[in-house]
C-alpha positions as CSV (number, residue, x, y, z in Angstrom):
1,X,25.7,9.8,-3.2
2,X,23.6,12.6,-2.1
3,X,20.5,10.7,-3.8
4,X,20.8,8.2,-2.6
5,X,21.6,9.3,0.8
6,X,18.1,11.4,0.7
7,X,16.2,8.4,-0.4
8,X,17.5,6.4,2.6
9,X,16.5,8.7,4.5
10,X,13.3,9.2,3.2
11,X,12.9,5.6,3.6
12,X,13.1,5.8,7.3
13,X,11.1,8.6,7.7
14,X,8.0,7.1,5.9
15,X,8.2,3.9,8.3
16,X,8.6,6.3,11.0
17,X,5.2,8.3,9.8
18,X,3.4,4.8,9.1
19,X,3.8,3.3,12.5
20,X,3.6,7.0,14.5
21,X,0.4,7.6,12.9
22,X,-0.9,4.5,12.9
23,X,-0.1,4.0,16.8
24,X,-1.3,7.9,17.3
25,X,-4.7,6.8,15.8
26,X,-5.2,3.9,17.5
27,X,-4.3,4.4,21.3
28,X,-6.0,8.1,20.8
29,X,-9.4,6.3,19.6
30,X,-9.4,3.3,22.0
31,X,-8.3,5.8,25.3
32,X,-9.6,9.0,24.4
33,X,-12.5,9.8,22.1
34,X,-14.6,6.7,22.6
35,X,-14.5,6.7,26.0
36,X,-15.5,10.6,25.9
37,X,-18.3,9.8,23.1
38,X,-19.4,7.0,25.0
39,X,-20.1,9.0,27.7
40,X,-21.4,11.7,25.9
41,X,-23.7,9.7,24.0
42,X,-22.8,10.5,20.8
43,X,-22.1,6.6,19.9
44,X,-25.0,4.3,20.0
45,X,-22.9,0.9,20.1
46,X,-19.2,2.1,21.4
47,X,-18.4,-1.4,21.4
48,X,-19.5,-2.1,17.8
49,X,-17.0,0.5,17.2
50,X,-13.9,-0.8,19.4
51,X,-13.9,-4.1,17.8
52,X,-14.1,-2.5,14.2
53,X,-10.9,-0.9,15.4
54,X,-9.3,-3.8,16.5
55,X,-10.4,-5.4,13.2
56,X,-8.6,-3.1,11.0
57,X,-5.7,-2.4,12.8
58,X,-4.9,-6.3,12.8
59,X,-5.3,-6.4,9.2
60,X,-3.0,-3.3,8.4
61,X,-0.7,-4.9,11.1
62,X,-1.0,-8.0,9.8
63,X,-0.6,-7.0,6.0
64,X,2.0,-4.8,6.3
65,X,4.1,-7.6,7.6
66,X,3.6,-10.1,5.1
67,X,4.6,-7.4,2.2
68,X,7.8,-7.2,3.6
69,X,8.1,-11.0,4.3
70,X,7.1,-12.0,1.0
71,X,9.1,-8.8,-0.9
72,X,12.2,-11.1,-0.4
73,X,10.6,-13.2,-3.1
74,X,10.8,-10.4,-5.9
75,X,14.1,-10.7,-6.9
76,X,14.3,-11.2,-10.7
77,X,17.9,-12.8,-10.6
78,X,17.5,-15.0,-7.2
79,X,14.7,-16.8,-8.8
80,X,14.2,-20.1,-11.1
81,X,13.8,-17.9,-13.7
82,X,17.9,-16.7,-14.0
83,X,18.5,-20.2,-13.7
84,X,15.6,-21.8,-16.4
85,X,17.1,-23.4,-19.6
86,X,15.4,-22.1,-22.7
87,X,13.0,-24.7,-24.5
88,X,14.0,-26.0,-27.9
89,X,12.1,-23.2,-29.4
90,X,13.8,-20.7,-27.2
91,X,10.8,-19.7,-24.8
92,X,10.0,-20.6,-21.4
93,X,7.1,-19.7,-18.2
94,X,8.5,-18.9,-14.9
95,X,6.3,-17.1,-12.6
96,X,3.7,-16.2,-14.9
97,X,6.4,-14.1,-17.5
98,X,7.5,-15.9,-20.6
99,X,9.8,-15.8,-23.6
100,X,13.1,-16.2,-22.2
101,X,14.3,-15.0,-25.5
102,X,13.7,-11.6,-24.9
103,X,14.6,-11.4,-21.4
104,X,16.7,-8.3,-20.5
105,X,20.0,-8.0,-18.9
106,X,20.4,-5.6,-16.4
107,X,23.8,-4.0,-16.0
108,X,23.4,-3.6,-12.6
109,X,22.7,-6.9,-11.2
110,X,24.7,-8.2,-14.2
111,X,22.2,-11.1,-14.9
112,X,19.2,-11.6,-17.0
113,X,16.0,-10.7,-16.0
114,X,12.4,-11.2,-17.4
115,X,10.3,-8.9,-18.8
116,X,8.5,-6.5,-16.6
117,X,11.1,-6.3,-14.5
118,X,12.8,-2.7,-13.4
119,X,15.8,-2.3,-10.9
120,X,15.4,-0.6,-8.0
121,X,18.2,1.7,-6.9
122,X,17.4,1.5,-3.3
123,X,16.8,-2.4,-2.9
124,X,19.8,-3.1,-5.9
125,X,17.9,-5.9,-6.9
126,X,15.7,-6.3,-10.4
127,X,12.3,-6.7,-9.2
128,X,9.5,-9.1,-10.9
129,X,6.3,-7.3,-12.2
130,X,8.5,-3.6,-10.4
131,X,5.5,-1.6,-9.3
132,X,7.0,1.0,-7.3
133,X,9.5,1.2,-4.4
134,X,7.0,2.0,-1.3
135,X,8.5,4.4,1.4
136,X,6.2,3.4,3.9
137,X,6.9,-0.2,4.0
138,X,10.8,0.5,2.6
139,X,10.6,-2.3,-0.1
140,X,9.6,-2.7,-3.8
141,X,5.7,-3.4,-4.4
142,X,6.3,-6.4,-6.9
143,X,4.8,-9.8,-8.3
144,X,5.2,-11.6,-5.0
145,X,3.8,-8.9,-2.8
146,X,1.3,-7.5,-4.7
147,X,-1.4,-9.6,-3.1
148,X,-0.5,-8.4,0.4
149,X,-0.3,-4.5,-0.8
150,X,-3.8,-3.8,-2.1
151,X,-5.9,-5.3,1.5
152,X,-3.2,-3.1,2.9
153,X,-4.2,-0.1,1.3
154,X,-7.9,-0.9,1.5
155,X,-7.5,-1.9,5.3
156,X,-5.6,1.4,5.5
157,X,-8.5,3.3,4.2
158,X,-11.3,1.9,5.9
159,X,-9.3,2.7,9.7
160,X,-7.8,5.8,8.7
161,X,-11.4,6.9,7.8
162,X,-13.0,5.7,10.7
163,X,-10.7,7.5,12.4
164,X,-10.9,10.7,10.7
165,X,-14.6,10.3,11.4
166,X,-14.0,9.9,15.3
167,X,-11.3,12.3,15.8
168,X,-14.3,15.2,13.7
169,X,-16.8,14.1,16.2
170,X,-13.7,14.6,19.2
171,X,-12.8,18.0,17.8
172,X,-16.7,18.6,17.3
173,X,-17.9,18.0,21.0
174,X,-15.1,18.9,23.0
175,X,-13.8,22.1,21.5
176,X,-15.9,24.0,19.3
177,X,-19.1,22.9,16.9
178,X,-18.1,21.3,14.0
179,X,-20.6,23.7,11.3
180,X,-19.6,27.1,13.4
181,X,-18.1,30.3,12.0
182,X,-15.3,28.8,13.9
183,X,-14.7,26.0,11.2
184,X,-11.7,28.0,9.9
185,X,-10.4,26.9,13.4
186,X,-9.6,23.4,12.1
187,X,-7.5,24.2,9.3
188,X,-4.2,23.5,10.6
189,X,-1.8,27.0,10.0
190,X,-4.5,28.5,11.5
191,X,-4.5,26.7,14.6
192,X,-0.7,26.5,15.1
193,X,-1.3,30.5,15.1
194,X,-3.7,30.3,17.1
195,X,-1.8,28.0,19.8
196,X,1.1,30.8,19.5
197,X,-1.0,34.3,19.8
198,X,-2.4,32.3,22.8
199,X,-5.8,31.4,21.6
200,X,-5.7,27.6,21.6
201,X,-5.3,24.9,23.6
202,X,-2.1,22.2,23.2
203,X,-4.8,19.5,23.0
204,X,-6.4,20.9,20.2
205,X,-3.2,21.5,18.0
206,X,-2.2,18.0,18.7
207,X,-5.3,16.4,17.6
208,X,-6.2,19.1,14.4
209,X,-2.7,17.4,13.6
210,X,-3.3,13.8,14.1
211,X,-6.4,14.8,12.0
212,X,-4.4,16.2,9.1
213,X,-2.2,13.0,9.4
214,X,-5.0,10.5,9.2
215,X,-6.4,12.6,6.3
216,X,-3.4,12.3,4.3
217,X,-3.5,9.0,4.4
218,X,-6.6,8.5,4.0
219,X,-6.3,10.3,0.6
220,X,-3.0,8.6,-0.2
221,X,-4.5,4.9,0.4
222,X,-7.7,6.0,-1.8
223,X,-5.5,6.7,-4.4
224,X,-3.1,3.9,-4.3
225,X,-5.6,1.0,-3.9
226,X,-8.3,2.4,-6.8
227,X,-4.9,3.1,-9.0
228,X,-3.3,-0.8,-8.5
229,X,-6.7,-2.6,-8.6
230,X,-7.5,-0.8,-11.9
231,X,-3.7,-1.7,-12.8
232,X,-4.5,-5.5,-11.9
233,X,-7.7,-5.8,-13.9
234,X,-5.7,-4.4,-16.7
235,X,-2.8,-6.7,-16.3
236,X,-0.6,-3.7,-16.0
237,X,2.2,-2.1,-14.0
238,X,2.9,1.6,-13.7
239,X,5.6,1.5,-16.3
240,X,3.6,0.1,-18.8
241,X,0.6,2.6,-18.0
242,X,2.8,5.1,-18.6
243,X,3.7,4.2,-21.9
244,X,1.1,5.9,-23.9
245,X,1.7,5.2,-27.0
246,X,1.9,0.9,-26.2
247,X,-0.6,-0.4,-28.3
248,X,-1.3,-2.8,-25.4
249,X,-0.5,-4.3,-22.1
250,X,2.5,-6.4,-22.1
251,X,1.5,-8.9,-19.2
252,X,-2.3,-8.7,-19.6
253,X,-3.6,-11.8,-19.6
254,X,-7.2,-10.9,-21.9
255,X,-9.3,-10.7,-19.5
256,X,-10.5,-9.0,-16.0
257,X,-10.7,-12.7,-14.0
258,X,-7.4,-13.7,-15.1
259,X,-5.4,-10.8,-14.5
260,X,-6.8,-10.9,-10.6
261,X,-6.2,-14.4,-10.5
262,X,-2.9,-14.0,-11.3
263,X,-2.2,-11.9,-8.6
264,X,-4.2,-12.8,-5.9
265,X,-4.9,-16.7,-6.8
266,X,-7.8,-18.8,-7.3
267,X,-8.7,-17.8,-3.6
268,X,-8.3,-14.1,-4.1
269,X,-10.8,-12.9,-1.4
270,X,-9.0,-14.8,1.3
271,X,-6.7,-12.1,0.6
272,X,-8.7,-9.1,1.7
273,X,-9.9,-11.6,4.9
274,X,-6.7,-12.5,6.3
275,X,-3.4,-12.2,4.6
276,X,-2.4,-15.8,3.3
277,X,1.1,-16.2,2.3
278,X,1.6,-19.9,2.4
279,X,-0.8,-19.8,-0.8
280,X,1.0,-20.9,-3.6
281,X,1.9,-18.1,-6.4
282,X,-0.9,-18.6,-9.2
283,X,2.0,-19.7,-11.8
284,X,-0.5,-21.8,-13.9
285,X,-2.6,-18.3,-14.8
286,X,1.0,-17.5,-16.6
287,X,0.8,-16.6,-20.1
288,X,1.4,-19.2,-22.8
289,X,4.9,-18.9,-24.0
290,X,5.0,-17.7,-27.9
291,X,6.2,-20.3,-30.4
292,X,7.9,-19.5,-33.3
């Protein structure tokens, strides 16, 4: 009870974090620092700049929201595949995982599920393709919402970055020089001590931590894109990559193209454009079924 209590509430405190930062980022940018580098004349094309905000923060808006529309759709035992008849020769291809044979059944959900698919505690579903539960969207990163998760976490990047960048040049102009002895000054103990003992503005501790808060996830979405696209062109989940000693991947399709295709489509730029969720699910990139 306990667990699960902490896990709710961890939950809600990474959608919390995700939308504060993410808000915090962009009103501070668009009100505050380019105005002041504008005017300083630190920015050669301010505007250039503004609508590359905009960009981004419509795609990581825009992406966030149809990863939890389309998580819905991950449900192992609410799709056609709980309710597929077996072929004569006992296999079948639903959603690009075959062999009803040797589906599973989860004692949880008390129903059969396909392989590649893992329960999640918090959602109390069985997930198709189970990446990982994501705190900062509060759903399971799965076979349906994949697609939308990646341009998330690259869209994530690229505007956390650029604001990292902005909120340097901020700190840089309007309190100290960023390559001073006063460096230290940035790192963020140091300047809550600082603020206390009296030797600090409030401004500057609340934007050293909005810096610290971008930079995190900045380093969290490097990690988490570079770590699933590697996992797509292998045709793997995390629970397989962890498996060490499996000879190969379970889902892989044989090849780089077909692995990405089965995640993000025959269209699979469009993706990283603009999400697209009316595309239909790639199910014809599925694996043949085995024979006996």
């Amino acid at each position: 009870m306990e667990r699960a209590l902490s896990l709710n509430l961890l939950n809600a405190a990474g959608v919390v974090y995700f939308f504060g930062v993410t808000a915090a980022c962009f009103f501070t940018a668009d009100l505050l620092v380019l105005p002041r580098l504008s005017a300083d004349g630190d920015l050669a094309s301010p505007g250039c700049v503004r609508l590359l905000l905009y960009c981004v923060i419509a795609e990581v808006l825009a992406n966030y929201f149809a990863v939890l529309r389309t998580s819905r759709r991950n449900s192992a035992t609410s799709t056609v595949f709980a309710r597929t008849p077996a072929s004569t020769n006992g296999s079948s291809t639903v959603l690009g995982y075959s062999g009803l044979a040797n589906a599973e059944f989860c004692l949880h959900c008390r129903a059969k599920r396909p392989p590649g698919a893992h329960h999640c505690p918090l959602c109390r579903v069985c997930v198709l393709g189970h990446d990982h539960h994501c705190f900062f969207t509060a759903c399971c990163i799965g076979r349906c919402n994949r697609r939308h998760f990646l341009p998330l976490m690259l869209h994530v990047l690229l505007g956390s970055s650029l604001c990292v960048c902005l909120q340097y040049l901020y700190l840089a102009r309007v309190f100290q020089p960023a390559l001073s002895v006063n460096i230290w000054m940035y790192f963020y103990p140091i300047t809550v001590v600082l603020y206390a003992t009296g030797n600090a503005d409030a401004s500057v501790v609340a934007m050293v931590t909005l810096l610290f808060a971008t930079l995190f996830g900045v380093l969290a979405s490097f990690y988490f894109f570079f770590f699933q696209l590697l996992l797509v062109c292998r045709g793997q989940t995390p629970h397989e990559f962890a498996e060490v000693s499996a000879p190969a991947p379970k889902m892989s399709l044989g090849s780089c193209r077909r692995n990405c295709a089965r995640v993000f489509g025959r269209c699979g730029l469009l993706q990283f454009l603009w999400p697209c969720p009316a595309l239909p699910m790639p199910e014809d990139f599925a694996r043949p079924a085995k024979t006996a």
